[in-house]
N, C-alpha and C positions, 0 to 999 in steps of 0.2 A: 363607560368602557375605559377611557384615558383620560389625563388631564391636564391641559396646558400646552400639549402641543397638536395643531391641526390635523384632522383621520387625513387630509390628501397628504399631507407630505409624512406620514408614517406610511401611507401605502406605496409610496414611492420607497421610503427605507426599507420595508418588507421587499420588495419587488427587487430591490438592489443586491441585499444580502442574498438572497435565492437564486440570484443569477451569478455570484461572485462567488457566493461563500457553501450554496446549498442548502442554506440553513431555512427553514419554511416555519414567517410567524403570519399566521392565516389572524382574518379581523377579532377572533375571542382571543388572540396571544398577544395582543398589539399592548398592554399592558406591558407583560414583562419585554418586548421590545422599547418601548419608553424607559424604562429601568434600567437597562441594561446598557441605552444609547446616553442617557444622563449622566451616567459613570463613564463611559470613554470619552464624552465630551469633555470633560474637566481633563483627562488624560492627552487629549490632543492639544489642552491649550486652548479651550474654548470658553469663555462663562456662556454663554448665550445656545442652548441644545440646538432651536432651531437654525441657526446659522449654521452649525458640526454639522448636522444634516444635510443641508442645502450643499456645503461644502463636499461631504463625502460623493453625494450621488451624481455629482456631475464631474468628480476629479479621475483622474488613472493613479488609481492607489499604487504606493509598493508593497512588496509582499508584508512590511514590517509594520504598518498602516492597517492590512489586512488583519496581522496577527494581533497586534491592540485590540481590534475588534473585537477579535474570537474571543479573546478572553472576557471581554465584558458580557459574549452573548451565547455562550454556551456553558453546560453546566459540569460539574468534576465530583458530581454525587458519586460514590463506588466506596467498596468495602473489599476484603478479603474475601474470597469464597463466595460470592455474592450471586445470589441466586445457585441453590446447593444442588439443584435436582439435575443443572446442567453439567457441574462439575463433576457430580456422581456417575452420570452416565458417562462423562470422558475419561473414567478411574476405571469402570468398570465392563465397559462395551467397546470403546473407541481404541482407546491405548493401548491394549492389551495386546488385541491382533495387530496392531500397528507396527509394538515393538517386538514382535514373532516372527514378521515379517523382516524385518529388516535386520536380522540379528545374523543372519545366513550370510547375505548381503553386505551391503555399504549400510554402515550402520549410521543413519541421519535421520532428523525428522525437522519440517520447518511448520511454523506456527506464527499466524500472523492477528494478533491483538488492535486491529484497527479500531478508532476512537480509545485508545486505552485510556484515557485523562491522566489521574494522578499514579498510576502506575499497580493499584491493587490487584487488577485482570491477570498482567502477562507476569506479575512476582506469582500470584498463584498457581498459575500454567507450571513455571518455573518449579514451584517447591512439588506439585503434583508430579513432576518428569521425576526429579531427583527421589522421591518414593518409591517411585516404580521400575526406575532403571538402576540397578546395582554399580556398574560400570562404570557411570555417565562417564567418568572422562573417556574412555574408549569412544565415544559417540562425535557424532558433529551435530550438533543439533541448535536450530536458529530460533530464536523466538524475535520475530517481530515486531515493535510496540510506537505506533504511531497518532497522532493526534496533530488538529488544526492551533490548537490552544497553545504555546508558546510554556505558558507560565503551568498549567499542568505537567510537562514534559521535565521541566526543568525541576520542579517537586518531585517528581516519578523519577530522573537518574539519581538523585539524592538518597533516596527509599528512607526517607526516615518519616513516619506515622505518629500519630496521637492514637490512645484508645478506641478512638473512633470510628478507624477502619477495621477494628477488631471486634465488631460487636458480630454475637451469632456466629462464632465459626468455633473450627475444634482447638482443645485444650493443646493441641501440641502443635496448633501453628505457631507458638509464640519460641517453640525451639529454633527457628529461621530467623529469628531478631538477638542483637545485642540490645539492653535497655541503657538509654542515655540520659544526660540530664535535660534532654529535651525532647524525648520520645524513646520510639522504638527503630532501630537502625537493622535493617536486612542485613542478612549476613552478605559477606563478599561472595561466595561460592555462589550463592544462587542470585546475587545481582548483576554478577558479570556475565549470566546467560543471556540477559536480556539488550536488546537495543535499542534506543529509544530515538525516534526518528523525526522530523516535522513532515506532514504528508496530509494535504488538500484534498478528499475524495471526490472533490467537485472540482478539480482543474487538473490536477496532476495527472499523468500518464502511468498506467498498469494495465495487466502485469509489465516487466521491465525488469531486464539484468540489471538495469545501471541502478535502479532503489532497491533491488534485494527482492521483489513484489511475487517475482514468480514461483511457478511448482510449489505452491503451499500444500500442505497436507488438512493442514487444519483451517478456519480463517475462524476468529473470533469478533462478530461484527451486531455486538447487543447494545440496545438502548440509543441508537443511532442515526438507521434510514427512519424514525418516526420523527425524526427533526428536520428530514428532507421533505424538498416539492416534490410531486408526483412526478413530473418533468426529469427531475435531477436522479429520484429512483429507477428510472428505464434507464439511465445509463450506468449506474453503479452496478446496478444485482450482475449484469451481464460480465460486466470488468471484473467482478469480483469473481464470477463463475471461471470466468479465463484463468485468473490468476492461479485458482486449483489446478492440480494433478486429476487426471483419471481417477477415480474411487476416493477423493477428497471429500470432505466434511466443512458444510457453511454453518456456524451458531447462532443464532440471531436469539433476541430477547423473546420470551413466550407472549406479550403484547404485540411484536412486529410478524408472527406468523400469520402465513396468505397460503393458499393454496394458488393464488391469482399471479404475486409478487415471486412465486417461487417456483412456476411451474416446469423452469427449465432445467429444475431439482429432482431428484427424487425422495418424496419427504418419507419419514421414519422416524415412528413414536416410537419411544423408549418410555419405560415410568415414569411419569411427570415432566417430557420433555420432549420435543420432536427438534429433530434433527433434518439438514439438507445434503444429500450424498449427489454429486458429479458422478454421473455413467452415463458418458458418451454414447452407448450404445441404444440408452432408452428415451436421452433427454431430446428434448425437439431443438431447434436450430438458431441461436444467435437470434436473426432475421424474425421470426417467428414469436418469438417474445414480446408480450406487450402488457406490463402490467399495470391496474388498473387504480388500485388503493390500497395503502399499507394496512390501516386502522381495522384488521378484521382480528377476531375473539381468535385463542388459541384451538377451539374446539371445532371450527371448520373445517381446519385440513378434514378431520375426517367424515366430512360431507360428502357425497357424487358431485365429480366435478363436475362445471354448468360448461359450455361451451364459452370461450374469449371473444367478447367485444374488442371490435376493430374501433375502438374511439380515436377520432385525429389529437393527437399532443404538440404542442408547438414544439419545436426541436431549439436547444440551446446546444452550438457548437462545443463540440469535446476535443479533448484532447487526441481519441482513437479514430475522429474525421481529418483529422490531421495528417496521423499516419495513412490513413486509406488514401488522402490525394495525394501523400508522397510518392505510394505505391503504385499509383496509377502512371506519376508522370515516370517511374523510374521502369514501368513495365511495360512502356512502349515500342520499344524497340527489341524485346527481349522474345526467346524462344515460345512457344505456347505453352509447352512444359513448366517451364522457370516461372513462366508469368500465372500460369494458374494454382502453381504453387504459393507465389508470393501471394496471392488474394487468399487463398486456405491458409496460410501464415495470420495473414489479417483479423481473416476471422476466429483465430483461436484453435483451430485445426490441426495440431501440431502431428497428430500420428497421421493423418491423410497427408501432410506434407513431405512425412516422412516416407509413407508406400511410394509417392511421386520419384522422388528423388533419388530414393538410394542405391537403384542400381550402378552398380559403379563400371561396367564396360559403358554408360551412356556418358556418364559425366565424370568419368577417371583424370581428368586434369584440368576441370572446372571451379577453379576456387569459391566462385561466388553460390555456387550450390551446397557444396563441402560449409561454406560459412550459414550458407542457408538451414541446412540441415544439424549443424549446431546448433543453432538460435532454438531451430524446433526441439533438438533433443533437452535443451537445456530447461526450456520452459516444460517440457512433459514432467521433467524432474529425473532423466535419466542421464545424472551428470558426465555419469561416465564415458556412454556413447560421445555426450557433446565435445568432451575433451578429444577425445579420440578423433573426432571429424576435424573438429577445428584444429589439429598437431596434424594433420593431413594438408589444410591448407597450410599452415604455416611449413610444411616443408616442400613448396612448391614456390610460393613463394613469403621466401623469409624475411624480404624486404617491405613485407605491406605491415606498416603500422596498425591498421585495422584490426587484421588477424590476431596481432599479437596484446592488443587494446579486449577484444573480444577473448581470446585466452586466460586476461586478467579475471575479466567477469564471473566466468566461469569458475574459475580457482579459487576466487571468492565466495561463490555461493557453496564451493566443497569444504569451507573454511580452513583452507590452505594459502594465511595469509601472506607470509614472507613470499612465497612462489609468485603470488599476488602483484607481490612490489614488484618482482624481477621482472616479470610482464610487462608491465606499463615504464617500470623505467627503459625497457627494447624500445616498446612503442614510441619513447619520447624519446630514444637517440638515434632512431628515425625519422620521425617527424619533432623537431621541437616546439614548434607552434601545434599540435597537439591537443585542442581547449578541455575534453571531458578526460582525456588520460590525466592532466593535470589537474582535476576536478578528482577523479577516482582517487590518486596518488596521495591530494592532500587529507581527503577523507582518511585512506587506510593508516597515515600516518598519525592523524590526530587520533586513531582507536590505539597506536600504538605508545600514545604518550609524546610524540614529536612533535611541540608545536611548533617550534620554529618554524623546522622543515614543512610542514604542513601549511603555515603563515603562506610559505613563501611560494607556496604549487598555488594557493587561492589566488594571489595577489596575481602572478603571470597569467592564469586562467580570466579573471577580472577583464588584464590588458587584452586580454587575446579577443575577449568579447566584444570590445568595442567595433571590433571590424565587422562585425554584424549589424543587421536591423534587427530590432527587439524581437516582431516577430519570427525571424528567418530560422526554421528547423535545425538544427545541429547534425551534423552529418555522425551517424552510429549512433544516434542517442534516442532512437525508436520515437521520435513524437515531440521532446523537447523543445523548445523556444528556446535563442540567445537572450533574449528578457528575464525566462524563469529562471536561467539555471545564474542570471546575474543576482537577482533578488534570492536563491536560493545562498550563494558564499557570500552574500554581503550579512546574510542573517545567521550564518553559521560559525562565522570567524571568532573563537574566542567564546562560542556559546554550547547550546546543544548540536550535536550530530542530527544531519538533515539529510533526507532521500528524496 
């Protein structure tokens, strides 16, 4: 099965990765875990594997530690248009009424490419949107493109290709490239749609204003949860279901379909593809969810469902346990109203928070409900309510940083960035110790080309951190650690943009 290095301490390294990284290499994979641990030994500075081992599993990695890893242990196989039957169904089913809908309306749509690797997924999304919408500039429309892998991400903001990613796809994707003398370069119009992000589906917090995570319309999450523990999939599908809007659409690879894994979905065959559609009104509850095993044939779903085994799972603390005993200690003292709200917040609830709250003779000079009910409207995806509640607090009170920190977010996700800046610079000439407004600020400045300026928010933000414990939550940062968001600007200064 392996060679040269001992099964107990590969089942330690498997055991460690799955708990850290998510990544599940069960005893037939333990091969290309040996492979994969041999090359980032040499990478760390090791000659000697088994010692890199011994070392890793017993140390408190930093995130930059982490991301070494990924790269040695995950893969960036992808191509353009890749797997055609799913694309065809979002050209021809999906997008259509999407952008009918919204053309009356606020004309946006967000789309989120989780695992993208080297960037082939969310450039396709990209040239597919510019096909189908004549206007696009008239639009705001987000494509999100994230990955653990470091060194994919960074080939992915570059978008230049070899042949390779172009095998199998149509004659006229090649009009979205300039040809260089060292490949194939995306054109600028349909690169600058995208974002490319670093984003941990096994420790990171979503959905979340502050990464971009939430009100997705789309989520693109193929060839992915079949590299996770069972463990680590009961808590993703559900975060991932949050992250959606109401009548939202999850893609998953036609290998990782479950009837089991998905049944908080509403699943829908299309020709050659099934799809997972969010509808609150039919799906069963958060709590309720418990799925069992990824590895089922695509032909299942349309089996009768069997009734769900209550199998016990060991629980590996999440990031959304976090927030719930935020909420708990923050909900103590609070109204019954407010407080059963904030638990329907928790859970993803956002339109029941919304019946809760918004009568406005109850709570007409209640800021924290007004910001409540932003948070909610923001994540449903109805951005414009959320501006509107939260410009409600802020003129009650215009002195609270928060609000005006929380205004940013929002203005951001409308992609109204310059408003953006004005926002958090309020916030920070309010509070100047400030740590994630100066977080945000140097973010939106580095997309604007500022690095100085940008330099110089991380560096303050840095300082501000230390006056925390690593673990200690970030106040407005829904779930955040002072540890992550250090390891997150210490890895982003000077590099790829990171959520």
């Amino acid at each position: 099965m392996t060679s040269g290095i001992p099964e107990t301490l590969l089942s330690e390294l498997s055991e460690f990765v799955a708990t850290r990284m998510g990544l599940h290499f069960p005893a037939e994979r333990w091969h290309d875990l040996e492979h994969g641990i041999t090359s980032a030994a040499a990478e760390f500075g090791f000659r000697d594997t088994e010692t890199c081992i011994k070392w890793l599993v017993s140390s408190q990695l930093m995130k930059q530690e982490v991301e070494i890893l990924a790269s040695h242990l995950t893969i960036g196989e992808t191509y353009f248009f890749r797997e055609k039957k799913s694309f065809e169904v979002l050209e021809k089913h999906i997008l259509p009424g999407l952008i009918r809908s919204r053309m009356e309306n606020e004309r946006h749509l967000r789309i989120w490419s989780a695992g993208c690797a080297t960037g082939e997924e969310p450039y396709s999304i990209a040239i597919l949107l510019s096909r189908l919408i004549p206007d696009l500039k008239d639009w705001n429309i987000t494509i999100l493109a994230t990955d653990i892998n470091p060194v994919f991400l960074r080939k992915a903001q570059k978008g230049l290709y070899s042949e390779w990613s172009f095998r199998d796809v149509p004659a006229w994707t090649r009009n979205y490239f300039n040809k260089t003398k060292h490949g194939f370069e995306i054109i600028p119009d349909i690169k600058k749609m995208v974002t490319f992000s670093y984003h941990n589906l096994a420790e990171d917090t979503y959905p979340s204003l502050m990464n971009n995570t939430s009100a997705m319309d789309i989520i693109f999450c193929r060839n992915v949860l079949m590299y996770f523990s069972q463990v680590r999939v009961k808590q993703v599908v559900p975060a991932l279901y949050l992250c959606l809007v109401d009548g939202g659409w999850l893609v998953v690879s036609p290998v990782e379909t479950s009837q089991v894994l998905f049944s908080q979905f509403i699943a829908v065959n299309f020709p050659g593809a099934i799809f997972y559609r969010k509808d609150i009104a039919k799906s069963q509850r958060i709590e309720e969810f418990i799925p069992q095993n990824i590895y089922h044939p695509p032909e299942e779903i349309r089996v009768i469902p069997m009734p769900i085994e209550h199998i016990p799972i060991p629980e590996i603390p999440s990031p959304r346990e976090k927030i719930k005993i935020v909420i708990e200690e923050q909900t103590a003292s609070e109204p019954d109203a407010y407080k059963e709200a904030l638990t329907l917040y928790q859970q993803g609830m956002y339109a029941q928070v919304i019946d809760k709250l918004i009568d406005p003779a109850s709570h007409d000079h209640d800021t924290k409900v007004m910001v409540l009910v932003a948070r909610a409207y923001a994540n449903y995806g109805k951005t414009a309510a959320a501006l509107e509640w939260c410009e409600k607090a802020i003129a009650i009170e215009r002195l609270n940083p928060g609000c005006h920190y929380l205004h940013a977010m929002i203005l951001q996700e409308r992609g109204q960035v310059e408003e953006a800046v004005k926002s958090l610079q309020r916030a920070l000439y309010l509070d100047q110790d400030f740590t994630l407004a100066h977080f945000a600020l140097g973010n939106l400045c580095k997309q604007q080309g500022k690095i100085k300026e940008s330099d110089r928010h991380f560096e303050i933000a840095l300082g501000l951190l230390g006056r925390f414990k690593n673990d200690e939550i970030l106040p407005e940062s829904e779930g955040i650690t002072a540890g992550r968001l250090s390891e997150i600007i210490t890895s982003i200064k000077g590099k790829v943009m990171l959520a």
